[in-house]
C-alpha positions in Angstrom: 14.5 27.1 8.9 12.8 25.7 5.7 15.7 24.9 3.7 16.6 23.0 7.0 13.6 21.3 7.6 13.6 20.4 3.1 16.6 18.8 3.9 15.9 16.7 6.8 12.6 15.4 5.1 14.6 14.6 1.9 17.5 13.0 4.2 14.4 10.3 5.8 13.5 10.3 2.3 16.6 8.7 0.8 17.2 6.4 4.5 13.8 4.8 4.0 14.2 4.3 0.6 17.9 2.5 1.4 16.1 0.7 3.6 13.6 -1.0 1.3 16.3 -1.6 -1.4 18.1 -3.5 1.3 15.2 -5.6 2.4 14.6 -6.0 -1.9 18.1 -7.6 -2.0 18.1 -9.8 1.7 13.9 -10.7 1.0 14.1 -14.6 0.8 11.0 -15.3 -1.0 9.0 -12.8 -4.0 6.5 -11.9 -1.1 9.4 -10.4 0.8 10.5 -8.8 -1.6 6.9 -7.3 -2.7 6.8 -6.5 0.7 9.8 -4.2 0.6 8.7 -3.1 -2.5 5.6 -1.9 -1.9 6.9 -0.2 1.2 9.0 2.2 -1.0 5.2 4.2 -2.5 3.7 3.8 0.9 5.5 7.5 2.8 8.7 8.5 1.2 6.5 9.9 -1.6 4.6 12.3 0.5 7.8 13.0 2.6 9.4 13.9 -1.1 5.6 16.4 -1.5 6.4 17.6 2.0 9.5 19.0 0.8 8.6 20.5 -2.3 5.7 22.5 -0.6 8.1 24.1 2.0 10.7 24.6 -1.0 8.0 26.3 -3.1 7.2 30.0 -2.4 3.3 29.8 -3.4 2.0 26.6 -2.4 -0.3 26.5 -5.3 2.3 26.2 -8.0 2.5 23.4 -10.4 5.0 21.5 -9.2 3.6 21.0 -5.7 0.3 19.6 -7.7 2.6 17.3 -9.1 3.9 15.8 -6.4 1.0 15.6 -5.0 -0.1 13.6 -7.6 2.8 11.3 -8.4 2.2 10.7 -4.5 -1.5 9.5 -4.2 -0.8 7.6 -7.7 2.3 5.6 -6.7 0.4 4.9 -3.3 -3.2 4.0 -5.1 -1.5 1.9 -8.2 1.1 0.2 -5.9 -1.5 -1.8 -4.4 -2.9 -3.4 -7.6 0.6 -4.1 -9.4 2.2 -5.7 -5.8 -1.3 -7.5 -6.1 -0.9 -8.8 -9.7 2.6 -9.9 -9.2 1.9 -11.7 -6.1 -0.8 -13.7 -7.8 1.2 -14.3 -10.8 4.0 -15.7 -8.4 1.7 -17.9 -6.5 0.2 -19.4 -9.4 3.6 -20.3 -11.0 4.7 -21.9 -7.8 1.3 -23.8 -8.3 2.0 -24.5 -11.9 -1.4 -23.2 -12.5 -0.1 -20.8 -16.2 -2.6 -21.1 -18.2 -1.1 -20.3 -21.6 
């Protein structure tokens, strides 16, 4: 029943993932693309986690800590890079580089 279950959550892991590389490639503007981007830390991270716990036979092992931190830092740091592009983007549109 677990390895069943692993392989479902990895299977809507690698769909949603697809998904956003699709809307990367069909985005029209940057902010679309950011968009889709950003949507790739947001859950198939944790779905990846998800998988490892039930995988693991202890769930205090080392590489669920892992996961669980890769997780919570691509969700947290996502934020502030999609952020930094975005602003970067908007002021070259502006023509507002300071150099």
């Amino acid at each position: 029943m677990r390895t069943a279950a692993v392989d479902v959550l990895l299977a809507v892991t690698v769909a949603s993932e697809a998904l956003c590389v699709l809307g990367v490639f069909a985005g029209a503007t940057v902010y679309d693309r950011l968009h889709y981007a950003g949507a790739t830390t947001s859950v198939p991270p944790f779905l990846v986690f998800l998988a490892i716990l039930l995988k693991q036979p202890h769930p205090y092992t080392n590489p669920v800590w892992n996961a669980l931190f890769v997780a919570v830092a691509l969700f947290f740091l996502n934020g502030v890079l999609t952020h930094a592009i975005a602003r970067v983007a908007r002021q070259r549109e502006a023509n507002d580089l300071e150099l």
